[in-house]
C-alpha positions in Angstrom: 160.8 58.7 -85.5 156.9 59.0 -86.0 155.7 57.1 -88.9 154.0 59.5 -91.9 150.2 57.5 -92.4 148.7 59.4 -95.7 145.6 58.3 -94.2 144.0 59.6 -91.0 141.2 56.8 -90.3 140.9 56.7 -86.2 140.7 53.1 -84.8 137.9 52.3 -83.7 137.2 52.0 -79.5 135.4 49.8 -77.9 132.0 51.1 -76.7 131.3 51.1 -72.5 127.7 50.9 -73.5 126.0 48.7 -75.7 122.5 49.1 -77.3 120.7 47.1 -74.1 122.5 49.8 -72.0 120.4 52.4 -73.7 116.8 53.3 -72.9 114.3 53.5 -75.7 114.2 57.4 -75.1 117.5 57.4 -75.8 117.7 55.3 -78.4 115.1 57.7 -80.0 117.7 60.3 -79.7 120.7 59.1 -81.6 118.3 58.3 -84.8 116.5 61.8 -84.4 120.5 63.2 -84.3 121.7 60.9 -87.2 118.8 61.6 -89.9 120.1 64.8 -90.3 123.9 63.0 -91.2 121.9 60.2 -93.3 120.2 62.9 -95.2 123.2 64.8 -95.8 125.7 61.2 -97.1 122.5 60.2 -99.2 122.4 63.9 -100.8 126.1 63.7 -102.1 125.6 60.5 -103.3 123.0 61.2 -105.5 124.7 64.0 -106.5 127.8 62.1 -107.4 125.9 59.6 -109.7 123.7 62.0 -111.3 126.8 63.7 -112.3 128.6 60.2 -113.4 125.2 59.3 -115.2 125.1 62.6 -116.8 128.8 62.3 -117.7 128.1 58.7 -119.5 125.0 60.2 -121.2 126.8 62.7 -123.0 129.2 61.0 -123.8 127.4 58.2 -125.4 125.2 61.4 -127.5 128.9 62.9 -128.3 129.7 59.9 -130.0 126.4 59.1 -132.0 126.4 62.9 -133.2 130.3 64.3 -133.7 132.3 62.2 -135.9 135.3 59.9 -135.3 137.8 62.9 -135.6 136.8 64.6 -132.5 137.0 61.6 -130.1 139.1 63.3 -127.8 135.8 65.5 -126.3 133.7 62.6 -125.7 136.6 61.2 -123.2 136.8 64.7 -122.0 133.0 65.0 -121.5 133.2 61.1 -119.6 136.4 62.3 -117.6 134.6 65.6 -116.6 131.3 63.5 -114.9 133.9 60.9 -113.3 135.9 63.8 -112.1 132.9 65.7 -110.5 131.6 62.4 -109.3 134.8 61.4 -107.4 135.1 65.0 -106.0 131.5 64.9 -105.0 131.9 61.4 -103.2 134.9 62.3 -101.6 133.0 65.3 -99.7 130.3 63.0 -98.7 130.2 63.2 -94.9 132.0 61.0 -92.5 129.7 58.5 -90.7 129.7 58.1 -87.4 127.7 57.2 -84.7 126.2 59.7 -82.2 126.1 56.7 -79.4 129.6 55.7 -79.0 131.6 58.3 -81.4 132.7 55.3 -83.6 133.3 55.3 -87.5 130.6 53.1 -89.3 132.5 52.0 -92.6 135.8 51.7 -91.6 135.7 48.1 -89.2 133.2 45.6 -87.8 133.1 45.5 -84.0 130.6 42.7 -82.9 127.1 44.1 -84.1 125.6 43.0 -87.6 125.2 46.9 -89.2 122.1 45.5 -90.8 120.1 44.0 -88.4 122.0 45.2 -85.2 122.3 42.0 -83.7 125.6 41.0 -81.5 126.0 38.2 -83.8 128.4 38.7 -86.4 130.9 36.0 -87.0 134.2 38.2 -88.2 135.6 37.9 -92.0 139.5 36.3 -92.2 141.6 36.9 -95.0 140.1 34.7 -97.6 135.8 34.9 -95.8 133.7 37.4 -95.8 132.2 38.5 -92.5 129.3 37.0 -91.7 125.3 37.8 -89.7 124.6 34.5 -88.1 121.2 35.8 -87.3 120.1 37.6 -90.7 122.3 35.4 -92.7 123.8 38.6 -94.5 127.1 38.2 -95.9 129.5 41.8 -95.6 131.4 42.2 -97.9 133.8 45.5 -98.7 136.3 44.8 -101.8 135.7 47.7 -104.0 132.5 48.7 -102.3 130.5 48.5 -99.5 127.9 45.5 -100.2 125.4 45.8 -97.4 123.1 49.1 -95.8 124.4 49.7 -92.6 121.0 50.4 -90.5 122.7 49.9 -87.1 126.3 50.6 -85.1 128.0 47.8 -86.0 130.4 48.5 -82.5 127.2 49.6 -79.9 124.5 48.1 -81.8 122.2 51.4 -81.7 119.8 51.2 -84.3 120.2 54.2 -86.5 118.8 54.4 -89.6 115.7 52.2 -91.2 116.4 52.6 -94.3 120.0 51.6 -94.4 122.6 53.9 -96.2 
């Protein structure tokens, strides 16, 4: 029997080409066909914490105007702007890189996503992955804790700004 995964996050493959396999025309390419993507994650996001900063906001006015008895809306006005803001995040598009097809925030492959370099010295259970080039420690326990401006499995750069 098949096992049942509630999650559907693919594993990641390893590249046949690396970012020194790519010419710089190429190159060009997968950033011109990820801004569009990069635009699109960095729209819902700002959606989703407008909407969670909106939410608090309220709140927070709620209580300094409407007395102690009627509590129960300011949690409802909080809960609404947590509820938009996790549906909002949770439509924020997939990353993925146009280069070798691979997730960028689920694993590390060998490529540091900040500075795309193939030196990244993997995280164990208790350590943190780690750039031996940039020095940047990457962390993910609740959140992500670093930009990811390259493909952390090809090494294409693909964003400047990091998302």
């Amino acid at each position: 029997m098949k096992s049942f995964r509630l999650y559907l996050d693919p594993t990641p493959v390893k590249p046949e080409r690396c970012v020194r396999d790519y010419s710089p025309e190429e190159q060009t390419e997968f950033r011109e066909v990820f801004k569009p993507l990069a635009g699109r994650y960095r729209r819902y996001w700002r959606v989703a914490y407008v909407a969670l900063g909106i939410g608090l906001v309220c709140g927070l006015l709620l209580r300094l105007i409407i007395s102690a008895t009627l509590e129960e809306w300011l949690f409802g006005v909080f809960f609404a702007g947590l509820v938009i803001f996790a549906c909002v995040a949770s439509l924020a598009p997939a990353l993925q890189c146009p280069a070798c097809r691979n997730r960028l925030d689920v694993e590390f492959g060998e490529f540091c996503p900040e500075c795309g370099e193939r030196a990244l010295e993997r995280g164990t259970r208790y350590y943190q992955a780690q750039c031996l080039v940039c020095g940047r420690t990457l962390s993910r326990r609740k959140s992500r804790h670093y930009k990811i401006r390259a493909c952390t499995h090809c090494g294409v750069m693909l964003d400047e700004d990091g998302l």
